[in-house]
RODOTI-290705 format. One record per residue (C-alpha): residue in three letters; x, y, z. Coordinates in pm, whole numbers, padded with zeros to 5 digits, always signed. Layout:
// RODOTI-290705
ALAXYZ;...
//
This chain:
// RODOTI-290705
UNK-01032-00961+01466;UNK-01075-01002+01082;UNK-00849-00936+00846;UNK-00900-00716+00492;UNK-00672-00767+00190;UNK-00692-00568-00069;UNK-00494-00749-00381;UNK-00287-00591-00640;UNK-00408-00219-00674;UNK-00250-00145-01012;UNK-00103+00239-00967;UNK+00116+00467-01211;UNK+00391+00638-01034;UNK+00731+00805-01028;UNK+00958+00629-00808;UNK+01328+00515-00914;UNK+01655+00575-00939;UNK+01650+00560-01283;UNK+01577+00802-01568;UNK+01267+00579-01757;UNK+01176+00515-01359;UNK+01138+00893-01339;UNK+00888+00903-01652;UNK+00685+00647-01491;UNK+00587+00319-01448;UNK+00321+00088-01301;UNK+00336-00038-00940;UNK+00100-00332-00796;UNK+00001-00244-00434;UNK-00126-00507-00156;UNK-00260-00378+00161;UNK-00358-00630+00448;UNK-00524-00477+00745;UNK-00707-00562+01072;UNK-00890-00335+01360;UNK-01120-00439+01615;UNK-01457-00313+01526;UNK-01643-00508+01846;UNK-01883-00764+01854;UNK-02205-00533+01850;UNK-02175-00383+01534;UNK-02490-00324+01303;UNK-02452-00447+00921;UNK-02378-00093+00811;UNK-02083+00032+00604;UNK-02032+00388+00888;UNK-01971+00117+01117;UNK-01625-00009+00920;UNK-01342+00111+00780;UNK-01460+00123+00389;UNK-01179-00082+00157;UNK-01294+00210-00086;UNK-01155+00453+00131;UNK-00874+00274+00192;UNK-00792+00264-00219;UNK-00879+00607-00222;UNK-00655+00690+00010;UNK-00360+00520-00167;UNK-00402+00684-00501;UNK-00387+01022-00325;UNK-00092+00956-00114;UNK+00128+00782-00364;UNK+00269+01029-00526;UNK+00262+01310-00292;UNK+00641+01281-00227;UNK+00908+01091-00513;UNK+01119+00852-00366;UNK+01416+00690-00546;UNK+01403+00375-00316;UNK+01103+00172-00269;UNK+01241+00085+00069;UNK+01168+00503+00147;UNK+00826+00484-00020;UNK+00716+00171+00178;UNK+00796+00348+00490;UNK+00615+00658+00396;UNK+00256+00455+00318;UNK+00274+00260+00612;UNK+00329+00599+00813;UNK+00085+00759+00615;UNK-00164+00476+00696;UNK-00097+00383+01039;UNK-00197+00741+01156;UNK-00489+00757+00905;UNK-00664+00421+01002;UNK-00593+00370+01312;UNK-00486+00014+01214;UNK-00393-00279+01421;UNK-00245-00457+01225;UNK-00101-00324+00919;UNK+00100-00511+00595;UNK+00146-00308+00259;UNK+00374-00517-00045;UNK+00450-00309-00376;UNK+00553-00502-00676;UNK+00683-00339-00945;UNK+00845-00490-01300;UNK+01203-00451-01430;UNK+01337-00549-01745;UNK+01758-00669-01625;UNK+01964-00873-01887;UNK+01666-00950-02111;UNK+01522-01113-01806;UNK+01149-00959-01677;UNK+01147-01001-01297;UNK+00921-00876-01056;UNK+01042-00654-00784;UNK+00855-00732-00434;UNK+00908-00519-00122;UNK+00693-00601+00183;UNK+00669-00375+00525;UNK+00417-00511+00843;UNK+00368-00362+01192;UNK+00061-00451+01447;UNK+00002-00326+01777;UNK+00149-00635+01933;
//
């Protein structure tokens, strides 16, 4: 089994608890993922799951529903992607940037399941 990242899909969206979080801001999205496609499989792109697809799919499920935790939101994608793809093994991070006592600090929140 192979495994797929996808690095740092940068993504506008209106999660938070707080009022400028509400406006919008920018989120960086990982998404690490495995399935078995077999052994015999021709060198076509039918024949796998298509990173663009999987992209494609994150844009239009990000901001379907708002969530004021990123805890919440993390759960909803992996749902959302576990019974989309089919996965085996599944890891999503989301990084977003806060500005806290003149300090900028990355915020990193990190969710994995497989079929282990």
């Amino acid at each position: 089994m192979q495994k797929i990242t996808i690095n740092n899909i940068k993504i506008f969206g209106h999660h938070g608890v707080y009022e400028y979080e509400n406006e919008g801001q920018y989120f960086y999205v990982t998404i690490v993922y495995a399935y078995d496609y077999g052994d015999n499989h021709a060198d076509r792109l039918n024949e796998v799951v298509d990173y663009t697809s999987v992209i494609d799919y994150l844009h239009a499920s990000f901001d379907e529903i708002r969530f004021n935790l990123m805890e919440k939101l993390i759960d909803y994608l992996v749902g959302e992607f576990k019974n989309q793809f089919r996965f085996d093994y599944l890891k999503i991070s989301i990084t977003k940037k806060i500005n806290i006592r003149d300090s900028k600090t990355d915020i990193l929140i990190e969710k994995e399941i497989s079929n282990d």
